[in-house]
N, C-alpha and C positions, 0 to 999 in steps of 0.2 A: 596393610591393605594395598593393593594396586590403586593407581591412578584410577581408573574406571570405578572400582569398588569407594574409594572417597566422592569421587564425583556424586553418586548414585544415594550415598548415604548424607551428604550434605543436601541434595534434593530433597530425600525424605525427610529429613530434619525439619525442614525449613515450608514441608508440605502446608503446612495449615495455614501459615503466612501469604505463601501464594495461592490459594485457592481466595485467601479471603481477599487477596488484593483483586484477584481476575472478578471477584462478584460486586467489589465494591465499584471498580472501571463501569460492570454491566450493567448497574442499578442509578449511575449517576453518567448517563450517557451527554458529551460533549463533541460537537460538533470542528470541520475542520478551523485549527489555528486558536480555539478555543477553550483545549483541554488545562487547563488548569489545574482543577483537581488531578487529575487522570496523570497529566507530570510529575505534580508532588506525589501521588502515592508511590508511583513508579521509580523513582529517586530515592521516596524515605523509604523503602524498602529494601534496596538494596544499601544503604546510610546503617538499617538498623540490623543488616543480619553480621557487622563487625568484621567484613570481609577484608578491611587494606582500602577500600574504592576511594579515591579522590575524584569530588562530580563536582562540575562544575555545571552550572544554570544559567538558562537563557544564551545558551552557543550561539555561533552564526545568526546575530542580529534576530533572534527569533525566541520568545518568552517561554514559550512551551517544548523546548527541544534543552535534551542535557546529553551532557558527556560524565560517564563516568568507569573509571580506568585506577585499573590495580594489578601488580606486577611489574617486573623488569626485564621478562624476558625475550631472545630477540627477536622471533612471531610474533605478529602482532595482528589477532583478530575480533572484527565488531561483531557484537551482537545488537542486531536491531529491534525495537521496542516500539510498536504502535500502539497509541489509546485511543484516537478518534472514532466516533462514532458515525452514524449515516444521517439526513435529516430522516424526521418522521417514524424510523421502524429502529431509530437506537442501533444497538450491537449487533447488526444482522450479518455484520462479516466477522464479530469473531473477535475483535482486537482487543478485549480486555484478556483470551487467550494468549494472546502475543507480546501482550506487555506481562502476562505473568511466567510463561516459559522464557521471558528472556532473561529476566530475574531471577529463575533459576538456574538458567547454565550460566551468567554472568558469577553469579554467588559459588557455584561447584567449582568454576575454574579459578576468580581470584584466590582460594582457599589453596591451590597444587600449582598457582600458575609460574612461582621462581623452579621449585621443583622438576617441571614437564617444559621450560622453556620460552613461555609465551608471555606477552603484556596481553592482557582484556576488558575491552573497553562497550561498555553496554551504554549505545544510543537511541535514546529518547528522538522517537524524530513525530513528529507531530505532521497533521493533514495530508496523510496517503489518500484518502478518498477527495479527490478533485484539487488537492492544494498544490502538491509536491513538494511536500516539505522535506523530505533527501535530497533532492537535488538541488536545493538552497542549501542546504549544509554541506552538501558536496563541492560545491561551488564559492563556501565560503570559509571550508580552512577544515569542519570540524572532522571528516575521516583521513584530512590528513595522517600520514606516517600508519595507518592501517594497508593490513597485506592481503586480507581476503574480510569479507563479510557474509553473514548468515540470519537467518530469520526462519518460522516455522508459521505457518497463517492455517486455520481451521476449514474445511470445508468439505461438501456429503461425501467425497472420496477420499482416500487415503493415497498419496502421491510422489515421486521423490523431488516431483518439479512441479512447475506450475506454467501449465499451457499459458501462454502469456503475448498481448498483438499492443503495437506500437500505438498512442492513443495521442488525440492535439480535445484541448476542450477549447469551446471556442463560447466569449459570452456577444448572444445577439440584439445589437438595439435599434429599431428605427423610430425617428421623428417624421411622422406627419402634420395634421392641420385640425384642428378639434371644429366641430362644427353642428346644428341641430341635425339628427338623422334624418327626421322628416321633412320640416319645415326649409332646411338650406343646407340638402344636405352636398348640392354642388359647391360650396364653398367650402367643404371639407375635403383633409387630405388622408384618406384612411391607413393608418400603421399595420391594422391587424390586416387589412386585404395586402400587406406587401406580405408579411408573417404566412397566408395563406398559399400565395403565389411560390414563397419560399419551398413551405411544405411540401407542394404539389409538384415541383421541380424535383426536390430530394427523392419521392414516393417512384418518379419516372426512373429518375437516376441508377435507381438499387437495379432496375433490372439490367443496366450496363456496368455493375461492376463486379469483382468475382467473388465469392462465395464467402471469399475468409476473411471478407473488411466488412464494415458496418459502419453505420449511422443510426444515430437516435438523440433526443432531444426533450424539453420540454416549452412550452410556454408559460414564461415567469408571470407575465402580466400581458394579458390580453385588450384593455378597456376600463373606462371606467361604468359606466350606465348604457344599457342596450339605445337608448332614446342621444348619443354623443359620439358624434363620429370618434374612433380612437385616433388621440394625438401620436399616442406613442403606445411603443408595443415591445415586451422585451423576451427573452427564452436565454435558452443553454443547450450544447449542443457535444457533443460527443463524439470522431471521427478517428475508429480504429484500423489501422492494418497491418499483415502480419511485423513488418519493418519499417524502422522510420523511412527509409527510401521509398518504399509505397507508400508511404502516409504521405510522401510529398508530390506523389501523383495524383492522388484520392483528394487531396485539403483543399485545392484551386478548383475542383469543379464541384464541391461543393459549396464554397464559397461563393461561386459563379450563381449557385441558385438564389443566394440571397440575396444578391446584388440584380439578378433578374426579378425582386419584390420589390426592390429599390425605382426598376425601373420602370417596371410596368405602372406603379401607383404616382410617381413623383415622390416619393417620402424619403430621406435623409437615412444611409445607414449607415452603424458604426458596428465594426468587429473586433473585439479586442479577446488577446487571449487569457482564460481564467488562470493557466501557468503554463510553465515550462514542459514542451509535449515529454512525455513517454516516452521509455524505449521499447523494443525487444528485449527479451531477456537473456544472457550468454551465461550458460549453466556451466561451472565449473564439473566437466566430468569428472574429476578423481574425488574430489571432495562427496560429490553427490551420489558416490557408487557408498562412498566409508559413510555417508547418513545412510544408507537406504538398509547396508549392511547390519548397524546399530537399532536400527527402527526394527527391522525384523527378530532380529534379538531381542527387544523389549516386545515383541508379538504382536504387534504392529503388522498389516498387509501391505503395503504398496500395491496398487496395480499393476499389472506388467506392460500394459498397452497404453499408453495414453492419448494412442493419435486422435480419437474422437471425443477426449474430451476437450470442451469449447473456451477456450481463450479466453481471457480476464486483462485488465490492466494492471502494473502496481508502477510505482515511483522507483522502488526497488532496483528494477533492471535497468536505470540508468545507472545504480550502484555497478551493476555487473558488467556495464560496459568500462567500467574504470579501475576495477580488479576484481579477482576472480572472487566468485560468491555463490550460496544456494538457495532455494526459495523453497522449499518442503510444502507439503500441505498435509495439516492433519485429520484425516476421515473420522469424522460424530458418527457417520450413519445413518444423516438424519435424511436422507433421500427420499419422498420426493421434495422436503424439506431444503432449499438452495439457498445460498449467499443471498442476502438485499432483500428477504419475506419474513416478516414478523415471525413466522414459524423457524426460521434457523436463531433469533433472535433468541427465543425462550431456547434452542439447545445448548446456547451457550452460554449456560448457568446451569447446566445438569452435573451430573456425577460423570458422565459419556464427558462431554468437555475438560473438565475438571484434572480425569485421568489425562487427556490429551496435551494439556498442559504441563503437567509432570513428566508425558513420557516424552514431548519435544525438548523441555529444559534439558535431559536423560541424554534425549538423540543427540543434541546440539555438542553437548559437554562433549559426550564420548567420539563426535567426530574431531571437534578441534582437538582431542589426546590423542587419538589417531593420525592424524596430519603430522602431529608437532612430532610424534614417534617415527615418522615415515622421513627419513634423513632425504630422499629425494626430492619429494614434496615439497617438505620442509625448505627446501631451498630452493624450489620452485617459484614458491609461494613471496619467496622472501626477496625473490629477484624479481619481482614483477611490478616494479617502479610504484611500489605507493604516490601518490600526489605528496606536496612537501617534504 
């Protein structure tokens, strides 16, 4: 058999194992820096399909992220593995997908990887939704000595990329003065009217800034009793644009509004950041042409346009700022069914999912065979100063 034909047939082997891992992820949903379960399954499974993997747990100072790497040869590419869930609506982006196609192209290649050249190392990275848990492990040793990284994430399009804008989360708190609302209520310092003035500010805002950034937010705690002035008042807050260098034009006036809630009320504000911003995402072209090539071959569409599909975050494309990597997205179909609605949630534990995860483990496999066969590439890839 060809490399591809192994790859393809150790997927299918190993079919029922991943599917059951992506349903057991979807049915036991965990929250960011919290998955537990969702790590160990995604570790004993690659432990139990007898591939070579040496996995090491609890990587980069963090419980729920693993390293696990099999081969010796001298490419060296991650496959990246999300299980975090969303609050509230569960798996509505998809990631028990991601942590089951990466268990399988992690498992097709350890099995060919002295053979076809490459070491492979499948990373468990825990709290892409708001945490950024790749860039703590970026940051703290564990993709060292990797030369390129990949990931495949589910959603109602089929992609070879993933429209993607440079994001800062920002957590909001003021203290004010608690006090009777009615009886004295001048001797209160209201939190929630700074919160208010904040919002009111942002709502102006949007119409001076341009089209492809955003703001949006919530408020975490409002008050406690309609009858008590609010002492303290707290939210979350969300500020994307296309590049981190416009995110650092965009982050100071919005900022500026909160700090005009501060001032207007007297109330006390504190801004700290929930993590480490975003980036943009820097699409490796060669690699992304050899997934799109493979995904079509598995019968898979790609779109051919993607300029008006609408920008998303991930942690991922700080990966890509540090060597070259792809971000695929796998189409369900489920349209008008979108990423973060209880209704993509349920299609990802269908049989449409299911297939999608087999054919990303598939696409994944067969591009890193292709790279490592591409003697260009291949030393493209391999000169591109991994970290450590």
């Amino acid at each position: 058999m060809t490399a591809k034909e192994n790859a393809r047939a150790s997927v299918d082997e190993a079919r029922g194992a991943l599917v059951d891992l992506s349903h057991r992820i979807h049915a036991k949903p965990e929250t960011c820096f919290e998955e537990e379960k969702g790590c160990e399954w995604t570790a004993a499974a690659l432990d139990d399909a007898n591939a070579g993997f040496k996995i090491d747990m609890g990587v980069a100072d963090l419980p729920t992220a693993f390293v696990a790497t099999a081969g010796t040869g001298p490419l060296h590419i991650g496959i990246c593995a999300e299980y975090d869930a969303l609050p509230g609506v569960g798996h509505a982006c998809g990631h028990n997908v991601i942590a089951a196609a990466a268990v399988g192209a992690g498992i097709a290649l350890a099995r060919i990887a002295d053979d076809i050249g490459i070491t492979v190392s499948v990373l468990g990275t825990p709290a892409e939704e708001g945490g950024g848990g790749k860039i703590f492990m970026l940051e703290r040793g564990a993709f060292d000595g990797i030369h390129a990284s990949m990931m495949v994430h589910p959603a109602p399009f089929e992609l070879d990329h993933m429209p993607c804008a440079a994001a800062s989360m920002l957590n909001i708190a003021y203290t004010g003065k608690t006090a009777h609302a009615s009886a004295f209520p001048e001797l209160g310092i209201n939190a929630a009217d700074a919160l208010t003035v904040a919002q009111v500010g942002i709502g102006l805002l949007r119409q001076h800034m341009r089209s492809d950034s955003r703001i949006h937010g919530i408020v975490t705690k409002g008050g406690d009793a309609p009858n008590i002035v609010p002492g303290d008042t707290t939210g979350e807050w969300i500020v994307r644009a296309p590049t981190l260098d416009r995110l650092s034009e965009l982050e100071p006036r919005v900022r500026a509004c909160f700090e005009a809630g501060a001032l207007a009320t007297g109330a006390k504000l504190e801004i700290t950041e929930k993590c480490p911003a975003y980036s943009e995402f820097a699409d490796d072209i060669d690699l992304m042409a050899l997934y799109r090539r493979n995904a079509i071959e598995l019968g898979r569409k790609p779109l051919e346009d993607a300029s008006s599909f609408p920008p998303a975050s991930t942690d991922m494309a700080n990966i890509s700022l540090a060597m070259p990597a792809i971000h695929p997205l796998l189409g369900l179909g489920s349209f008008p069914a979108v990423n973060h609605q209880p209704e993509f949630t349920a299609f990802c534990a269908t049989a449409v999912a299911d297939q999608a995860a087999i054919d990303g483990a598939v696409g994944m496999a067969w591009t890193v065979i292709d790279a490592a066969a591409d003697e260009a590439l291949s030393k493209r890839l391999r000169a591109a100063a991994p970290r450590g």
